[in-house]
Structure formats: C-alpha cells, structure tokens
C-alpha positions in Angstrom: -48.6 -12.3 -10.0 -46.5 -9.3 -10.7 -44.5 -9.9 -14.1 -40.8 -8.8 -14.4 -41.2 -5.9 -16.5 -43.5 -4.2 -13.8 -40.7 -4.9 -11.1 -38.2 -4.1 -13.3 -39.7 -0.7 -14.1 -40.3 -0.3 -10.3 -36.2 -0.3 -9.2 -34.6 1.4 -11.9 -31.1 1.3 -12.1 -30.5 0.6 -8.2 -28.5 -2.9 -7.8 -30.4 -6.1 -8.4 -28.8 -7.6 -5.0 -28.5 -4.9 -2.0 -27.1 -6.7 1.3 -26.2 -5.1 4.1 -24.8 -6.7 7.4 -26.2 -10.1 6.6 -25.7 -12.7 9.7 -26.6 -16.1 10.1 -25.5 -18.7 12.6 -26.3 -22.6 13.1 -26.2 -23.9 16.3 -24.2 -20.8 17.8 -21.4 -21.0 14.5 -21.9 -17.7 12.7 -21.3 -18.8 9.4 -22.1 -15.2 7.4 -20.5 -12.7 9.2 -22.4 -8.8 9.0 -21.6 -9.4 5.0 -22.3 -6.5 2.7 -22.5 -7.3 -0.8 -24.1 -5.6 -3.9 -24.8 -6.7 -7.7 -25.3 -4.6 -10.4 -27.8 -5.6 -13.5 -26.1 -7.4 -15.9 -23.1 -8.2 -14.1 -21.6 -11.9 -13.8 -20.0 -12.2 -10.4 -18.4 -15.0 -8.8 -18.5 -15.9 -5.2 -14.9 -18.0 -4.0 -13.6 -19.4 -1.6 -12.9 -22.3 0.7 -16.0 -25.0 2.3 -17.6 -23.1 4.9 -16.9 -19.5 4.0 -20.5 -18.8 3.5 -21.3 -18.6 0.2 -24.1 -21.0 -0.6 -25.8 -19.7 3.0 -25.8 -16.1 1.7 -27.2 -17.4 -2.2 -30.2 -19.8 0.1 -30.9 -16.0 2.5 -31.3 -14.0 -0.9 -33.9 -16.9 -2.3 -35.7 -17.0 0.8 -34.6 -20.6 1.7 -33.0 -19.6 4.6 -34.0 -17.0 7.2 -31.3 -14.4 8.0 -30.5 -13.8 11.4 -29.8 -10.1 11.0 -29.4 -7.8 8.4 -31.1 -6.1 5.1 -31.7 -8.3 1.9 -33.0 -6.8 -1.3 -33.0 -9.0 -4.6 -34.6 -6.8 -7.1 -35.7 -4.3 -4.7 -37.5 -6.7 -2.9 -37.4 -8.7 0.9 -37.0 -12.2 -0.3 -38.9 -13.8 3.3 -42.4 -10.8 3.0 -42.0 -10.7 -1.1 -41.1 -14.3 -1.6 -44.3 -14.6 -4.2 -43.3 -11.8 -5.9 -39.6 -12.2 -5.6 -39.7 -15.9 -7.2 -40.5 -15.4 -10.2 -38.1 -12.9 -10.8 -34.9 -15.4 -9.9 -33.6 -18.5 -12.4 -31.3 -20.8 -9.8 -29.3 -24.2 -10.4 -28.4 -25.2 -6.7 -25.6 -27.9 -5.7 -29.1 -30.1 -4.8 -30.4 -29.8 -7.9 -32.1 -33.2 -9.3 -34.8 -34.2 -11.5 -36.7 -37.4 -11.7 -34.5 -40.4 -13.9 -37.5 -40.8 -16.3 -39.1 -37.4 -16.3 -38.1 -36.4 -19.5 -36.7 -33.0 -21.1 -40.2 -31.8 -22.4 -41.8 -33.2 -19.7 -39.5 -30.5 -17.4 -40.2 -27.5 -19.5 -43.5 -27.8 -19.6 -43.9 -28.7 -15.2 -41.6 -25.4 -14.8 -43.1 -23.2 -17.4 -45.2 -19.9 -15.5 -47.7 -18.1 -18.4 -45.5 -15.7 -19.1 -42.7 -18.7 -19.8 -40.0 -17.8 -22.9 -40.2 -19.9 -25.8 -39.1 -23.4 -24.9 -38.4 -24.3 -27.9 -36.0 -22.1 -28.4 -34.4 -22.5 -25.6 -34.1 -26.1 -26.1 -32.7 -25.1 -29.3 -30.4 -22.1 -28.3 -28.9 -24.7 -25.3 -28.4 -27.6 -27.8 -30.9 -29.6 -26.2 -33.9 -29.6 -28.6 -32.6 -32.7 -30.3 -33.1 -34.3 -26.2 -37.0 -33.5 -26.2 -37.8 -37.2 -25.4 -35.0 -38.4 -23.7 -35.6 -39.3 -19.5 -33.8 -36.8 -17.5 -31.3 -40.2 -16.4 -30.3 -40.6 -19.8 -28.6 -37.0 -20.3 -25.0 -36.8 -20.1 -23.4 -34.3 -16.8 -23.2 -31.4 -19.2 -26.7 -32.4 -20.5 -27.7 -32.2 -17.7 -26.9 -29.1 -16.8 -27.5 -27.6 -19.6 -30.9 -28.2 -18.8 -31.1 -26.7 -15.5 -29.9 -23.9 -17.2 -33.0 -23.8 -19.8 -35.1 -24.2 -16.2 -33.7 -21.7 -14.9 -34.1 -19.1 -17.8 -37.3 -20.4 -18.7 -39.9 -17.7 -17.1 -37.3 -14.7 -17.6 -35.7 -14.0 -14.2 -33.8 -10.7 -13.9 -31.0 -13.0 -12.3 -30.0 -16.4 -12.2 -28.1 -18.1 -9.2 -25.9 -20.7 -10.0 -24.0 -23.0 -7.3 -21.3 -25.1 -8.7 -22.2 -25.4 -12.0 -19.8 -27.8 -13.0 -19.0 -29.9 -10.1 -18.0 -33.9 -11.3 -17.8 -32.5 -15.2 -15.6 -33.7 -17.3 -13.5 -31.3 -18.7 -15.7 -31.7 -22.1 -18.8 -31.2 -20.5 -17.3 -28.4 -18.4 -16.6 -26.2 -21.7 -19.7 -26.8 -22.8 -21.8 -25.7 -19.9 -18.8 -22.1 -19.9 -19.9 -21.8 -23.4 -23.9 -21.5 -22.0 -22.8 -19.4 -19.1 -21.4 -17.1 -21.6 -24.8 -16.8 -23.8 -26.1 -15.4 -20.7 -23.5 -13.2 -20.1 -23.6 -12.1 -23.6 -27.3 -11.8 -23.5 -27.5 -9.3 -20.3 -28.5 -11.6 -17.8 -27.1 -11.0 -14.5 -25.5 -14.1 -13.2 -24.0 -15.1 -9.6 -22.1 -18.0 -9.6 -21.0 -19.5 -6.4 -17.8 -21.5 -7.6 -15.2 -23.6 -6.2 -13.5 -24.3 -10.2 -11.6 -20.7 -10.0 -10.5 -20.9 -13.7 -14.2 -21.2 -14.0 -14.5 -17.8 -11.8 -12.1 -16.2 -14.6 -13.4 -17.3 -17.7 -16.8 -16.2 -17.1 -16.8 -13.5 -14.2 -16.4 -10.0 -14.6 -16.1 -9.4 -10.9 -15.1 -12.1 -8.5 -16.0 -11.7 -4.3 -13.3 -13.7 -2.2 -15.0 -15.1 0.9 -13.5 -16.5 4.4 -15.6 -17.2 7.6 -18.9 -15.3 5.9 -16.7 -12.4 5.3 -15.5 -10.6 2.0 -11.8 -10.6 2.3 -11.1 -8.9 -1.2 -13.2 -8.2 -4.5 -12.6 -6.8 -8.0 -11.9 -8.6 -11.6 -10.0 -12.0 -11.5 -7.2 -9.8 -13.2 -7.1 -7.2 -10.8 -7.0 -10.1 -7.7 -4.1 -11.9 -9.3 -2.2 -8.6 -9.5 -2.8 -7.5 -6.4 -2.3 -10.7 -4.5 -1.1 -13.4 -6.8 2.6 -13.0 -6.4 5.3 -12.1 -9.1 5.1 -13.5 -12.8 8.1 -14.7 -13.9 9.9 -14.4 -17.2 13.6 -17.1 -17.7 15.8 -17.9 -20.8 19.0 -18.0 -21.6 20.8 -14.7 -23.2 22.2 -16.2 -26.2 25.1 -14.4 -28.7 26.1 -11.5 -25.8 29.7 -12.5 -24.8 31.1 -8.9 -24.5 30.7 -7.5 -21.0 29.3 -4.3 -21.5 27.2 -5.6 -23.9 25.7 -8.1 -21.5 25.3 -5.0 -18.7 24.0 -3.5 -21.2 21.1 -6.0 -21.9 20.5 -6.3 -18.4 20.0 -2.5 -17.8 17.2 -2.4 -20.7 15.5 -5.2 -19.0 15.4 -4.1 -15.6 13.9 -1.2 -17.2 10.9 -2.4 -19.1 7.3 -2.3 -17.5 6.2 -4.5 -14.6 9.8 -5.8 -14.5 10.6 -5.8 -10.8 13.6 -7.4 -10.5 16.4 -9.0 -12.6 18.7 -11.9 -11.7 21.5 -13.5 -13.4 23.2 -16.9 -13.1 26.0 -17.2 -15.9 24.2 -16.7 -19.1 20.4 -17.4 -17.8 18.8 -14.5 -17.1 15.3 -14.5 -14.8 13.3 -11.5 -14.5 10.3 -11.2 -11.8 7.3 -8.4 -12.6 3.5 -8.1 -13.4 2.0 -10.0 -15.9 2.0 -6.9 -18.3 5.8 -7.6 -17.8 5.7 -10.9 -20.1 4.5 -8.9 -23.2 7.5 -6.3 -23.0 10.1 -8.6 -22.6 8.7 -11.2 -25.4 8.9 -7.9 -27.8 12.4 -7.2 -26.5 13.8 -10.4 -27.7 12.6 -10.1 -30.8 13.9 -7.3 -31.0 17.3 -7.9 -29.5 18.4 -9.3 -33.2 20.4 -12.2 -31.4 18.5 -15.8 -31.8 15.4 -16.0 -30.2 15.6 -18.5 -27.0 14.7 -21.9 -26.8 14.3 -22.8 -23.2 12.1 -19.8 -22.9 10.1 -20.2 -19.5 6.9 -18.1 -18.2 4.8 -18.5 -15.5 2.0 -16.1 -14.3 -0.2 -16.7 -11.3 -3.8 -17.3 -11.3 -6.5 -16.7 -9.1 -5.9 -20.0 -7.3 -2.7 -18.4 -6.3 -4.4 -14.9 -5.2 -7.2 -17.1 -3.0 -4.2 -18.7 -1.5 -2.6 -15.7 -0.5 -6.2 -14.0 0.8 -7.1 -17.1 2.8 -4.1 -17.2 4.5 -3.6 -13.6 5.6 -4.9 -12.6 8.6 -8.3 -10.1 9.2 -5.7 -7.4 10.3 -4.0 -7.7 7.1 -7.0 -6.9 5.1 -9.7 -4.3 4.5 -12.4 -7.4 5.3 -15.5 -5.7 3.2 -13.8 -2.9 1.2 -13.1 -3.5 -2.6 -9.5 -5.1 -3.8 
C-alpha cells in the first residue's frame, strides 16, 4: 500500500481536488451539473447551499462511493473509481451516515480503524479531549463526543484531506463550539479540510473559502467576507444625533458622514440619522462619534449581513444573473 508521503511527493504543489465537468444524474434528475471545482493543500473550504444542490453527491464521486456519470476527478492526483486502494488511505471523512456500534467502545474504534502507518492514538485521544473516554461504549458519548471522535477516525492514518458532511447537525450549541474548536486544530495544523455545511455561521468561522452551490452548480465562490460584500446587501449604521441644534451645524455633520468609507447613503428623520454602506462603513462612523465631542448615543443600532443573507440573495437570482462557475 502506497503511504502518503510517496503520493504526496508524487503531485507536488498541484491541487489536492481537481474536478472538471463532473455530472451525475439519478433516474434522469441531473443532480451535479458539468461542476468544476478545485482545492488547494491546506485550504478549509466550505460547500453551501440548499437540500439538493449537490454537494454531498460531489463529496460521495471524489471518495469513490458514487460513480460519476461524466467528467475528470482527481483527489490527490489520483482517479478515485481505478486508484480507489491507493486513494483511500490518503482521505479522513465524517459522512452525514456516520455511526458506530452503541457498545463498541472509544479504544475499541481506534484500534479497528488504525492502518500500520496509524498516528499515535493516544495522542489524538488526548489532543481531541477524548483520552479520559478510552472505555466508554460509543452510546454513552455525548453529540459532541461523538464527533469528536469521528474526527480522531478520521485523522488517525494521516490523510492529506479530510471530508466532513455536517459536522454538527442536532448539536447543541455547546457541543457545536466544541467540535469548531477541533475543526480549527486542523485548520491550524495544515490539514486540508472540505466541509459540506448547512450551519453557514459554521461556514464562516472555520472556512477560508466558501463554494455556493444550486442545482449541482457553483453559483458564486470566494471568503465568507468577500460573499457577504458582494451579495449580502447594505450594513446599516442608526442613532440619534444628539447636541447639534444649529442648522449648519447639523448639514454639516451630515456632509462628513456621507463622506466616510463604505457609506453609501445617508437618511434623516428629525434628529435620527441612518446611514447604509459596507461593513468597513461601521468602523468609521463608530470612530466619528467619538470623535464628534457631543455625547456618545445611546440607542446606537448596527446591523451587518451574514452569509445566510448572501446565500439568500445567490439562490434566488437567476443563472443569467450569474457567472454560474467563475469565482465571486
């Protein structure tokens, strides 16, 4: 069995997923759509979007569950249907099926999954917070236990990259943060990690880049923060202008905040003032009211958009609208 470092050596630089044109269809119902996607080592990229837009069937193609019905599919420079035993051992995956026996226990698990060339379990166990759990059946782990553990599983014999599809899914939000702060140790560590994701403030506390999907098609791709900009709407920044009653001193306020970065637009109604911008917007005015030497206000209001709001937008535009596999 070829070891990772020998593949490793063997691609170089070249992306760890290379797919080009990828279609599959069930019963006549294309479901990935000619889809090209690439991942570069190390990266953390997120896959989003609504039930049905292809995601998990493109994640299944580049394991070699699934068979594709057209297209090119390179994981680690390899085919994953004619290189599936050398390809395997090179990918760590946590799929939405993902179970264990109730009484198999945590040791029990690490040692059925461990190849020769295995990490250290015990330091896995350790690094995860599970090596206190050695004993304990696989039905009496908490959620985030539990995933935790599919984690060490899927780490254990040193994959190049790890495929992760939803993670979190029934967490409590306890569990949730615990299983983001593992995520991160990956991320931190150089692993490369695609997570298929329906929890979008998920997608942008641990992706770097994040691929919007619709009907087995990229719609949009780029950081969460680029995404939001570019299709999340306005941010919006309301209080009320205290200690200006002179006239041109009020016009006066209003022409230095129509002026400040991201600010788009300024609106008045009596004394409350609302401007509408980019998010770099919120920063300048904050520093402008302190600045402003009149007292600071108290019904202060900000609201950005997130990535749920971006998604929105994407999902609901129409393919003319948008350049369908081109980045964001």
């Amino acid at each position: 069995m070829t070891k990772t470092t020998d593949i490793g050596a063997a691609i170089g630089s070249r992306p760890i997923v290379e797919i080009e044109g990828l279609t599959k269809a069930y019963d006549g119902r294309v479901v990935v759509d000619h889809l090209d996607l690439q991942v570069q080592p190390g990266e953390v990229v997120g896959l989003i979007g609504a039930n049905g837009a292809g995601k998990t069937t493109t994640v299944e193609i580049m394991q070699g569950l699934r068979r594709a019905d057209s297209g090119t599919v390179r994981v680690c420079g390899l085919d994953p249907v004619r290189d599936a035993d050398r390809l395997r051992p090179q990918i760590g995956s946590q799929l939405q099926s993902s179970a264990l026996p109730d009484r198999m226990r945590v040791g029990e698990a690490v040692q059925l999954f461990a190849e020769p060339y295995a990490d250290d379990p015990e330091r896995l166990l350790e690094e995860f917070g599970l090596a206190h759990r050695r004993k304990y059946p696989f039905a009496g782990m908490s959620g985030g236990e539990q995933q935790r553990l599919f984690l060490v599983l899927a780490l254990l014999n040193r994959p190049r990259i790890v495929i992760l599809d939803e993670l979190t899914q029934g967490l409590d939000p306890a569990a949730r943060r615990d299983v983001w702060e593992a995520v991160k140790r990956l991320r931190d560590g150089g692993t490369t990690v695609l997570l298929v994701t329906h929890e979008l403030a998920e997608a942008s506390e641990l992706c770097e880049r994040v691929i919007a999907m619709r009907d087995g098609k990229v719609l949009a791709q780029g950081t969460p923060q680029t995404l939001v900009e570019q299709y999340g709407g306005a941010s919006t920044v309301g209080f009320t202008l205290r200690g200006v009653t002179a006239t041109e001193h009020l016009a006066t306020a209003l022409q230095e905040l129509n002026a400040l970065p991201g600010v788009h637009a300024v609106r008045r109604d009596a004394d409350y003032v609302e401007l509408r911008g980019s998010t770099q917007m919120v920063a300048h005015v904050g520093s402008w009211l302190v600045a402003f030497g009149r007292p600071v206000p108290t019904d202060l209001n900000v609201q950005t958009p997130g990535l749920e709001a971006a998604l929105i937008t994407l999902l609901d535009r129409q393919d003319t609208d948008l350049d369908l596999n081109g980045a964001a």
